[in-house]
Kinemage of the C-alpha trace (Angstrom):
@kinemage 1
@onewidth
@group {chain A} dominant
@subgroup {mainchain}
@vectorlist {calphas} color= white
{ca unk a 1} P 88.888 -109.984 222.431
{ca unk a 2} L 91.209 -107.986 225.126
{ca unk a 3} L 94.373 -107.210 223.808
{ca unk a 4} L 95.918 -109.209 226.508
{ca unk a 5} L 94.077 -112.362 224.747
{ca unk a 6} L 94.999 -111.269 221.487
{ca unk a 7} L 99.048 -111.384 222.796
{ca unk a 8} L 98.469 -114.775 223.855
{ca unk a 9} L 96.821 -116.273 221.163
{ca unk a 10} L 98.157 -114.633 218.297
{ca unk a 11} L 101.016 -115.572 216.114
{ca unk a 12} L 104.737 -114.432 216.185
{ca unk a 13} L 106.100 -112.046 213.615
{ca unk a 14} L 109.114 -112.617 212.533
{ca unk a 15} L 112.325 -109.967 213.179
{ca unk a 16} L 110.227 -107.893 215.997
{ca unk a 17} L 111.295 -108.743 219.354
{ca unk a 18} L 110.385 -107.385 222.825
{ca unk a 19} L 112.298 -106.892 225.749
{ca unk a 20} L 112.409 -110.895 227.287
{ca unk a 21} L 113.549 -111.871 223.308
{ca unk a 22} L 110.117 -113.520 222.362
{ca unk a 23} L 108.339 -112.298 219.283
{ca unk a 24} L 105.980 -109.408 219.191
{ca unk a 25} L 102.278 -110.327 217.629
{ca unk a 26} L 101.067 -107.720 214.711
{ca unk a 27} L 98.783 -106.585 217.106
{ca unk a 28} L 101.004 -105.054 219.207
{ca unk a 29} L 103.124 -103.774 216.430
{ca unk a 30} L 99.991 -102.373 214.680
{ca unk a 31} L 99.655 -100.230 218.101
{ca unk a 32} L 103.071 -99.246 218.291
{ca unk a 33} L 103.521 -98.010 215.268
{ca unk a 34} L 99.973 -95.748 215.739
{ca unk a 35} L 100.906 -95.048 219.475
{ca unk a 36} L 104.221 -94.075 218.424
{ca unk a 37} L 105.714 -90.710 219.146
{ca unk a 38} L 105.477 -89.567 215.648
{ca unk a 39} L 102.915 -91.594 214.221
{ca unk a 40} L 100.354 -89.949 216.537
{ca unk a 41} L 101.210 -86.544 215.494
{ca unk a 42} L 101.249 -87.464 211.735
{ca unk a 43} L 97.753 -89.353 212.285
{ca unk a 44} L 96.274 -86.281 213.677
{ca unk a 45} L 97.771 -83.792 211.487
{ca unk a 46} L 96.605 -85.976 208.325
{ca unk a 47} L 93.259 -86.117 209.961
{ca unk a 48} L 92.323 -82.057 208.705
{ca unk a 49} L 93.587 -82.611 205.149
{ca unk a 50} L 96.371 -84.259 202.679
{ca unk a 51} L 99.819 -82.691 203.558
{ca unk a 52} L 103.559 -82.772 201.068
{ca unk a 53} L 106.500 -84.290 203.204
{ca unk a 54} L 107.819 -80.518 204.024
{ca unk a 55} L 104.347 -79.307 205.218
{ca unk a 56} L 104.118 -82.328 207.344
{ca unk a 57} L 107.406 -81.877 209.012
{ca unk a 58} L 106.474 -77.934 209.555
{ca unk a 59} L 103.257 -78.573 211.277
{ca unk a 60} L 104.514 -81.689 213.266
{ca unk a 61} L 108.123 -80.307 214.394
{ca unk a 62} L 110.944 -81.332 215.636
{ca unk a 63} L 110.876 -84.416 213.657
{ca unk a 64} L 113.894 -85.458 211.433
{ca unk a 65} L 113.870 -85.877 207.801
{ca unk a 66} L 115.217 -89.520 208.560
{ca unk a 67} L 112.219 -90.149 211.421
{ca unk a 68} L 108.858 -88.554 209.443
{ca unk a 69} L 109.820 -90.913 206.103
{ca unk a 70} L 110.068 -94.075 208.357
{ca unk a 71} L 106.804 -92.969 210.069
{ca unk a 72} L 105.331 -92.826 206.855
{ca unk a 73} L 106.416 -95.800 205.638
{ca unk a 74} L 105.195 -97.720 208.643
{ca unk a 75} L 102.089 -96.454 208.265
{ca unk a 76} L 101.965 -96.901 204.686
{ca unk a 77} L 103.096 -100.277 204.936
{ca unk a 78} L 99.786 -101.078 207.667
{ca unk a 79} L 97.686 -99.254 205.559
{ca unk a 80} L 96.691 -96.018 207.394
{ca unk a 81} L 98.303 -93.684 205.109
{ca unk a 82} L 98.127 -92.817 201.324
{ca unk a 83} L 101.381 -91.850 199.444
{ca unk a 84} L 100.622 -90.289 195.969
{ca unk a 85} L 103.311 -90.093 194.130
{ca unk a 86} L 102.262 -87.342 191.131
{ca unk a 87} L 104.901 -87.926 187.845
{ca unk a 88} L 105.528 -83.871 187.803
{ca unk a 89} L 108.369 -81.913 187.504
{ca unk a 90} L 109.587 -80.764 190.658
{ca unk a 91} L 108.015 -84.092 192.048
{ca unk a 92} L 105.044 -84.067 193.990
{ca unk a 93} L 104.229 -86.299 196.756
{ca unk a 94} L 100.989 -86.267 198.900
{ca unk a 95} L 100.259 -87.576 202.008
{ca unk a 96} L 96.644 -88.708 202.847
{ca unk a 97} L 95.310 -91.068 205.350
{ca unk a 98} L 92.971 -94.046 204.127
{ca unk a 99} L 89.752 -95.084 205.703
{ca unk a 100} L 91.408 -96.870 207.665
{ca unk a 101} L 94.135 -94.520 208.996
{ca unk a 102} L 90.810 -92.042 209.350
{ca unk a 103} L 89.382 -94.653 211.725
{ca unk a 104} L 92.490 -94.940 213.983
{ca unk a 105} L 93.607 -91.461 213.632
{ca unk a 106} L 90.184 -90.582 215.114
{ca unk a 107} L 90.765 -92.998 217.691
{ca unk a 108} L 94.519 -91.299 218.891
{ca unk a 109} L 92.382 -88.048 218.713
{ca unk a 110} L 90.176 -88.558 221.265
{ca unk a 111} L 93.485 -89.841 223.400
{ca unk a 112} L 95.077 -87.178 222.359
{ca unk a 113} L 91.921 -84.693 223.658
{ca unk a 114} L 91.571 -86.878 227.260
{ca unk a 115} L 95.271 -86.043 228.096
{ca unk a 116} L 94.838 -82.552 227.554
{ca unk a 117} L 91.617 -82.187 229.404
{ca unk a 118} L 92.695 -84.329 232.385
{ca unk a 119} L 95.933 -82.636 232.578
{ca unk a 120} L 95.772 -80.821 235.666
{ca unk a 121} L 94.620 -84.368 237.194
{ca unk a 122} L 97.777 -86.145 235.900
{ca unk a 123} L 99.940 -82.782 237.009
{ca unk a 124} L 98.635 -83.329 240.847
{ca unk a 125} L 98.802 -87.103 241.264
{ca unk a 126} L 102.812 -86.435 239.784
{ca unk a 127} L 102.921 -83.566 243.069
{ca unk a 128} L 101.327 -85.979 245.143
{ca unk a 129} L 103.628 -89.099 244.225
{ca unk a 130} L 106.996 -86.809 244.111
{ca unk a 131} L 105.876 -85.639 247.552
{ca unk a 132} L 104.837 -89.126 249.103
{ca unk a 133} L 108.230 -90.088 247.763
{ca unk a 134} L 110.590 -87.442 249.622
């Protein structure tokens, strides 16, 4: 099924809402949330090994305290990431992604490994349009 059928055909989620006011399907919300600006950079990161909150927000950067916990709740929430909670004192909290989250994260990998190899493509068609455009 093409994501453009699965828009059309799938049901409404309550409390999301695009641009035009109609409900978003879980599809699309699904890909947001791995598509997002953080939540590809957490996926990715995850990918090499199980990370604590602060070594997460190290290796990603730039990323609020505030930002990185929703992240990780959204993922947790579709069932990409792991949160393990270990009952120690100072608290412990690991981040790990499920098979699942390895599946997509592998996915937003690859993406992630086109736009750096086409690059130089995407840098000259930018030239080209700025200078079709003066």
């Amino acid at each position: 099924m093409a994501v453009s059928d699965a828009v059309v055909t799938t049901p409404a989620v309550a409390g999301k809402w695009n641009v035009e006011g109609e409900a978003m399907c879980p599809h699309r919300l699904v890909l947001e949330h791995v598509t997002s600006r953080w939540g590809v950079l957490v996926l990715i990161q995850l990918l090499d090994r199980p990370h604590r909150f602060s070594e997460l927000r190290r290796a990603i950067g730039r990323v609020s305290e505030k930002m990185l916990t929703q992240t990780l709740q959204t993922l947790e929430r579709d069932g990409l990431v792991h949160r393990d909670a270990k009952p120690v004192i100072p608290p412990r909290v690991d981040y790990s992604l499920t098979d699942l989250g390895r599946e997509a994260a592998e996915q937003v990998r690859a993406l992630a490994a086109w736009t750096s190899h086409r690059m130089d493509a995407v840098l000259k068609a930018r030239e080209e349009y700025d200078a079709a455009r003066e």
